[in-house]
N, C-alpha and C positions, 0 to 999 in steps of 0.2 A: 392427437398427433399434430405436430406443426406443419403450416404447410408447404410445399413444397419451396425452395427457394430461387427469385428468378435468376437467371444468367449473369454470375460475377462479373462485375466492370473490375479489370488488372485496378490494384492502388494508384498507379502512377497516373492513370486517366481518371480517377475520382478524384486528385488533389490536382490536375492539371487543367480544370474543367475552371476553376476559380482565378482570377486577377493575384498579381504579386503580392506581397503582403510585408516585403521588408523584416523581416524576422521577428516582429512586434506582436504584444495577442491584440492591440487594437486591430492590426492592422491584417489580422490573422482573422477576428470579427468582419470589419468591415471587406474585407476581399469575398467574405460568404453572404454578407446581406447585399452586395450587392449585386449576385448574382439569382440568391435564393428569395430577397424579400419576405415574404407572407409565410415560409413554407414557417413551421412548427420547431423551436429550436429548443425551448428548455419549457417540460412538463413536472410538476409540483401539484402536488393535490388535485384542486380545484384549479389551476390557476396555468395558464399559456401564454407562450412568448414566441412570438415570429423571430425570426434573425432581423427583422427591420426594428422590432422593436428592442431586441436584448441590444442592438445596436444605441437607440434612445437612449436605452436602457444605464449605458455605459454612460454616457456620455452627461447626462443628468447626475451622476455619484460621481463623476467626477469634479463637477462642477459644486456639487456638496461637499464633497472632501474640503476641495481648494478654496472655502467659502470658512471651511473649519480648521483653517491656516497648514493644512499638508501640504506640503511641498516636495520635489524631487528628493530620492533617499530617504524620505522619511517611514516610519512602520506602525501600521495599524493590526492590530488585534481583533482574531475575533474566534468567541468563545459560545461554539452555537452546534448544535446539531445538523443535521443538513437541508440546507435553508435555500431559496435562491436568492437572499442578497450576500449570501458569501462568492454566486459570481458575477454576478456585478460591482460587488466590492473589490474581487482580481481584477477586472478589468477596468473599472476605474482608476485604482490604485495604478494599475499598469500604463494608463494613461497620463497621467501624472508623473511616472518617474519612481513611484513611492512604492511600496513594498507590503504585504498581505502575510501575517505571522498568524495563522489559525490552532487552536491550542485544543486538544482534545478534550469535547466537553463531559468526561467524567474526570477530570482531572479536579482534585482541591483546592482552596484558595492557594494553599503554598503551594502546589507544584503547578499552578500557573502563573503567581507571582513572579518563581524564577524564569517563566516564560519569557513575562511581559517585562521582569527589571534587564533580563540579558540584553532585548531584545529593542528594549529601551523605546517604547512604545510610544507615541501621542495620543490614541484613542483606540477605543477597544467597542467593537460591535458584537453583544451577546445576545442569547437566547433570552427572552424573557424568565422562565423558570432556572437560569441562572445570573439573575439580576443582582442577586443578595453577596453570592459567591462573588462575580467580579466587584463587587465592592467592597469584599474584605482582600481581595487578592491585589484591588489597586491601592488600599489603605497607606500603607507605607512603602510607597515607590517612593525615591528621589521624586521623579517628576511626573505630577497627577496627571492621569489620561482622560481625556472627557471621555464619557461611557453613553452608549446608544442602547439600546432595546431593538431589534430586529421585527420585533412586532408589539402591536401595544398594550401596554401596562400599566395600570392602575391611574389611567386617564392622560397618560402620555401617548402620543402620536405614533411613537415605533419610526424605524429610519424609513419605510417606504411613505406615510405621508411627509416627515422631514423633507425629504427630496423631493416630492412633489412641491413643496410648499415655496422651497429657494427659486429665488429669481435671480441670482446671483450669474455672470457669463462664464462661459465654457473657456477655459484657458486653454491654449496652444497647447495642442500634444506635446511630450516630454520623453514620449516612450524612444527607447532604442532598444535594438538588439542586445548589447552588454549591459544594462542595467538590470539591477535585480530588481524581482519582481514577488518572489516569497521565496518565504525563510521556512523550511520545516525542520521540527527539532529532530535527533533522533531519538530512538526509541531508552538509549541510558541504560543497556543492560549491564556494564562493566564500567558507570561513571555516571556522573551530570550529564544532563541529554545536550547537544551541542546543535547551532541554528546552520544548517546547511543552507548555502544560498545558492536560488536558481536563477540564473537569466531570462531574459525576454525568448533571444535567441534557440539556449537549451530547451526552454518548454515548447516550442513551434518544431523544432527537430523532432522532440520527443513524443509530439500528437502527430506529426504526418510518420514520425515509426509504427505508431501504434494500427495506423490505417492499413500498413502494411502487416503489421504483426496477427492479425482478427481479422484482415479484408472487411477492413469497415465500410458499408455501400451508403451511398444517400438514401439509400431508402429502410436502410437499420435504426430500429430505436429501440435504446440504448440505456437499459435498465440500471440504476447506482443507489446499490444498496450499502457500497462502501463510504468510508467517513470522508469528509472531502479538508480532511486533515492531515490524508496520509496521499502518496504521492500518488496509488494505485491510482483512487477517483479524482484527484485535481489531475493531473495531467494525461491517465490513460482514458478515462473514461471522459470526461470534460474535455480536458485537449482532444483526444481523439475524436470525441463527436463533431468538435468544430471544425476538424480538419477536412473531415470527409464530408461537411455540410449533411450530418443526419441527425434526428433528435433524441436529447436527451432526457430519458423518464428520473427524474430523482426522486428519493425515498428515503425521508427523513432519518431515519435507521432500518439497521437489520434488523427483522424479524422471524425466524427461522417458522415459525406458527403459521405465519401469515406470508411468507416469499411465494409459494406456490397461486394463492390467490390473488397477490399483486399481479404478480408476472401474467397472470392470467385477464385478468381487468386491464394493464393496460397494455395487453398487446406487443411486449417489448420481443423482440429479435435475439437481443443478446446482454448477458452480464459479464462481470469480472467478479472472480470470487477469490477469497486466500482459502487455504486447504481447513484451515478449525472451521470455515464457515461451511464448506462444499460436505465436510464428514457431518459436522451438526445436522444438516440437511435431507444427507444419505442413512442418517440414523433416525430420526424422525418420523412419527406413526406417519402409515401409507395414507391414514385418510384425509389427511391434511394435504396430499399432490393434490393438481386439480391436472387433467390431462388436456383441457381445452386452451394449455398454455400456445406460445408462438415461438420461442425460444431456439432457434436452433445450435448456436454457440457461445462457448463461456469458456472465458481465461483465468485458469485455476491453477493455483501452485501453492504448495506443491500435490500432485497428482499419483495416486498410486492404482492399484489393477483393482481393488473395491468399487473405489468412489469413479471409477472410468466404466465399469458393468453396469454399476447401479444408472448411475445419468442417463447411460445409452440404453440400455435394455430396460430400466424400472420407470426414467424420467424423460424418455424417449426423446432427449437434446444429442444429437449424433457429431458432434463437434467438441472437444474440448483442448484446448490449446495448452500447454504447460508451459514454462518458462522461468527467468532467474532477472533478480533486482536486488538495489539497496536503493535508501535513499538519496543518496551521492551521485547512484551513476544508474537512472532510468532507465529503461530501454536497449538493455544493452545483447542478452540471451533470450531466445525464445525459440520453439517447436514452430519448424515452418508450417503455415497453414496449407498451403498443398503437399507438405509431407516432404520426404520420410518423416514422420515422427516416430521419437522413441520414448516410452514410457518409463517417468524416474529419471529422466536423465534432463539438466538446464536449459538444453537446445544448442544453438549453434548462434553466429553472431547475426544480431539484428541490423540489416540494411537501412540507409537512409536510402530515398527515392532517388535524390541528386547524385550520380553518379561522378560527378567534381567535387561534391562536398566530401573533407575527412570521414571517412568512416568508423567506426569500434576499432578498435585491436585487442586483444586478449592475449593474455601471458601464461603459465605455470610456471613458478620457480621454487626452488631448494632455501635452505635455510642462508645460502652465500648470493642469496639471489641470480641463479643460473639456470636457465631455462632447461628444463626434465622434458626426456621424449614421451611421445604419448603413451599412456597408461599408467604412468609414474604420478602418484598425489605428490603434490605442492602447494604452495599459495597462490592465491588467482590472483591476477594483477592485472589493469586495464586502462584504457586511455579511451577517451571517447569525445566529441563535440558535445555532448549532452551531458558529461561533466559536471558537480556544482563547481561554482566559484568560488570555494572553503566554507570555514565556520567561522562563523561571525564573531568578530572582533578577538578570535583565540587563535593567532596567529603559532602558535605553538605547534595544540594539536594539530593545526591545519597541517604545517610541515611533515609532522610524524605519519598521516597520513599517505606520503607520496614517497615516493622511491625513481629518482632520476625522472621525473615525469608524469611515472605510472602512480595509480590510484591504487593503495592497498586495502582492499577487500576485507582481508585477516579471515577470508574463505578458503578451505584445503578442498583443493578440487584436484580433477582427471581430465584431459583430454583423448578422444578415442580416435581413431584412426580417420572416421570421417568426418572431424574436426563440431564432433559434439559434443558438450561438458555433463562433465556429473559432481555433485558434489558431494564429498562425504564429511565434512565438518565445519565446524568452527572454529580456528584453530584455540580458541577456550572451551572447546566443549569435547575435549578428548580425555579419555578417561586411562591412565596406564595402570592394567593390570598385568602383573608378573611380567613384566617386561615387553609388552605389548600395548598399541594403540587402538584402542576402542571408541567407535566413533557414538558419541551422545544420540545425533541425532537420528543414527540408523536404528538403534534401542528402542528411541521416542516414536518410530513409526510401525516397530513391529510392536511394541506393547501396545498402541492404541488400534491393529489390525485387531485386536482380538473383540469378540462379537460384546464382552459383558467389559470392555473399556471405554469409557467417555473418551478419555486424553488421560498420556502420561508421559513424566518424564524423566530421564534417568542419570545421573548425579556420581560423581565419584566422592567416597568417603575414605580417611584415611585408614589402611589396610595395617594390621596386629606387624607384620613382618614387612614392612614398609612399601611405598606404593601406595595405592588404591584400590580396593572394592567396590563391584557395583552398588548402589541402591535406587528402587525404581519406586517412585512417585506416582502411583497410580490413582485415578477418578473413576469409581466404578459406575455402572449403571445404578440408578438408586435400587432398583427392586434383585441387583445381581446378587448372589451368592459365591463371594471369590473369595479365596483363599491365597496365603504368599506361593504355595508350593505349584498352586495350578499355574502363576503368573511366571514359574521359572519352568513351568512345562513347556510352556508355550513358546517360551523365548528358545529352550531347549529344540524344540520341533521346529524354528527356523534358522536358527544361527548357531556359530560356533559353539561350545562348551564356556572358553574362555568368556562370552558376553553375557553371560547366563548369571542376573543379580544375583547377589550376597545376599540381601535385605531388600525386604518391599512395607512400604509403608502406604497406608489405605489414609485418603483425603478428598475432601469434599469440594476443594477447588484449587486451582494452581497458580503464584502470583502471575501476570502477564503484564506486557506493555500496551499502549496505545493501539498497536499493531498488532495484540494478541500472540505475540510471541512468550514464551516462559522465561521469566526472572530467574534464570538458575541458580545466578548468584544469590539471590532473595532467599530461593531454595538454602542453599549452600550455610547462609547465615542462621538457618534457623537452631539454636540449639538444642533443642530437644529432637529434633527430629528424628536422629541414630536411637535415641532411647525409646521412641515409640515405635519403628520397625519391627517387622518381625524375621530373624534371620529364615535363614532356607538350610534347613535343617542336613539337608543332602543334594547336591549339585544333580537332577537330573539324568539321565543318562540319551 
């Protein structure tokens, strides 16, 4: 059991406790080294870094970079698992002015090509073991990016001796608040993924939200087993650690095998987890837990009443926080950490500390864009300081995007009277049967409730008398025994008639993005698919 935990310092006096920082992550760094020094600030393997030194730390890759002719605006690559010179490469890069485009490393040579040509890269720092790949991906760029190895490779140095090695001087900080600082793609489920750019500014909003969001303490450390690709671990988990001066445990990747005896070895406090990775977990043989964990809380979305029993009662972590993102607009929805919280539902709006700084604002509106009263679904529409500052160089989409100000989501949510959000779709992932909206995602969570589902997910197909019928995309347990008709039992036994698939089709894995979200459109495309289903002979009763 973990133990007990001491006496919460409020957010506001753990990020108050720190010197001003100018909205910069340099300056967001140095405002905690110099307060914290020596304490322990980014854990990797074998390997520790004080806040004095990941300060060094900074300040030497920045001095490499600008030795390797980056300059302000400019964007570096880097195609790595999770490493720690992808933070010291944010923060050098940030230091400089220059920009950090991190590309998911199971991506292909082509689908990080179009990373790196969008993004129009000067150099790309990757993983050793994909050394080969970024050099067929930089092959025919316009313009060749010098290529680094993050560790060493077949008698090359790797960028950490590189950097020791330069004697090159520290050029004048660059950073400002409005300058971007990384670009993350999206995830491209209904197109080409597009580079959403984050400021200085938004990312420093967005780690002292998060402090507030998990009451991150200095004395939390602060397990990341998310890719530091996606916005979760660059800026909640990273930003956040920095904000509230605690340390960060990184971990190369997820391992669902091995998360319990990490988390146990290094003593971590807390994680963030997305909901595929918190079910993989809660599914997972028991003897793989290790109970001598430390864990007391983790930010997991989405959250249902399974994986909220199991944690607290199997995996005896007695905190779990729920909450709502994109990668546009960070920080914006979350389950307050002293409560009320409500289970399934986005939370309510995330406060910044600054009670002068703008806050979030949230919308619901109709299809004329006119705000619906509460319990009325709409589109979620929002405005926030944390914000990105568009997509890069696609001034188009950027536009389409926004509506008089507001940020379109193209999320169909609910507002409930004590001003906490639910979400019920996508507004592409509604499925009309007989003259009814069926929401995808609700299908996708009660099919994969069930004991003998991995994950699944459920599809409209065009329907004999027009419209659509359901078809559900199920991953069964390897060793289950399931049938289509038990899968419409089930959905029968929780939901309406009307949501109750037509057709299930039995599969061994599901396309996903970066983010492990389902390609449905992927789905959608597949042609044979309707032909390998099997209908449901009889709708349940």
């Amino acid at each position: 059991m973990p133990a007990p935990c001491p006496a919460l310092i409020e957010p506001a006096d753990v990020v108050g406790r720190y010197p001003a920082h100018g909205y910069t992550l340099p300056g967001l760094l140095q405002s905690r080294a110099a307060v914290l020094g020596d304490k322990p600030c980014l854990e990797f393997e074998h390997a520790r870094w004080s806040y004095a030194q990941l300060d060094a730390r900074m300040r030497r890759t920045a001095a490499w970079l600008a030795a390797r002719g980056v300059r302000a605006g400019d964007r570096v690559g880097v195609y790595s698992a999770n490493h720690p010179s992808t933070v010291s490469l944010l923060l050098g890069l940030a230091w400089l002015g220059a920009v950090m485009v991190p590309v998911n490393p199971e991506f292909g040579p082509a689908e990080a090509a179009y990373v790196f040509a969008n993004a129009d890269v000067s150099g790309v720092v990757c993983a050793g073991d994909r050394y080969e790949r970024t050099m067929l991906a930089c092959a025919d760029l316009p313009r060749q990016p010098w290529i680094v190895a993050n560790e060493p490779l077949d008698g090359a140095p790797g960028l950490a001796a590189e950097i020791d090695a330069c004697s090159a001087p520290l050029p004048a900080c660059a950073a400002a608040p409005e300058a971007p600082c990384v670009f993350i793609y999206t995830s491209g489920t209904t197109g080409s993924p597009k580079g959403a750019m984050h400021g200085q500014r938004g990312y420093v909003l967005t780690a002292e939200a998060f402090v507030v969001r998990l009451y991150l303490q200095p004395h939390d450390r602060a397990m990341c087993v998310l890719p530091l690709f996606h916005i979760n671990a660059l800026f909640y988990s990273l930003g956040g650690t920095l904000a509230a001066g605690a340390t960060l445990v990184l971990v190369r990747r997820f391992s669902a095998s091995a998360f319990w005896r990490v988390a146990a070895a290094s003593r971590a406090t807390t994680v963030n987890l997305i909901g595929a990775a918190a079910t993989i977990l809660a599914k997972r043989p028991r003897e793989e837990f290790d109970a001598g964990h430390a864990l007391t809380k983790a930010f997991v979305a989405p959250l249902d009443a399974f994986l909220l029993k199991t944690f607290q009662e199997e995996f005896h972590l007695p905190t779990l926080i729920e909450c709502y993102g994109m990668t546009e607009i960070p920080g914006v929805l979350s389950n307050p950490f002293k409560g009320p919280r409500k289970l399934g539902s986005m939370g309510c709006v995330s406060p910044h500390l600054d009670p002068v700084l703008p806050q979030p604002e949230l919308r619901v509106v109709d299809a004329q864009m006119r705000d619906v009263p509460p319990g009325t679904p709409g589109q979620l529409l929002v405005r926030t300081p944390t914000l990105m500052l568009g997509y890069f160089r696609d001034p188009e989409r950027t536009a389409a995007a926004f509506h008089d100000g507001w940020f379109l989501t193209g999320d169909i949510a609910w507002q409930d009277e004590d001003g906490y959000y639910w979400f019920v779709a996508r507004q592409k992932d509604i499925i009309r049967v007989r003259g009814e909206n069926v929401a995808g995602a609700e299908l996708d969570r009660v099919l994969s409730m069930h004991p003998d589902i991995l994950e699944a997910a459920a599809i409209g197909v065009p329907a004999p008398l027009g419209e659509e019928d359901i078809l559900a995309v199920v991953v069964p347990h390897p060793q289950a025994r399931l049938d289509a008709q038990e899968v419409a039992r089930w959905v029968a036994s929780h939901l309406a008639p009307i949501k109750v698939p037509r057709y299930v089709v039995f599969t061994e894995t599901l396309p996903k993005t970066a983010t492990q979200r389902v390609e449905k459109f992927k789905l959608k495309a597949e042609r044979d698919l309707l032909a390998r289903a099997v209908p449901v002979t009889a709708q349940p009763a």
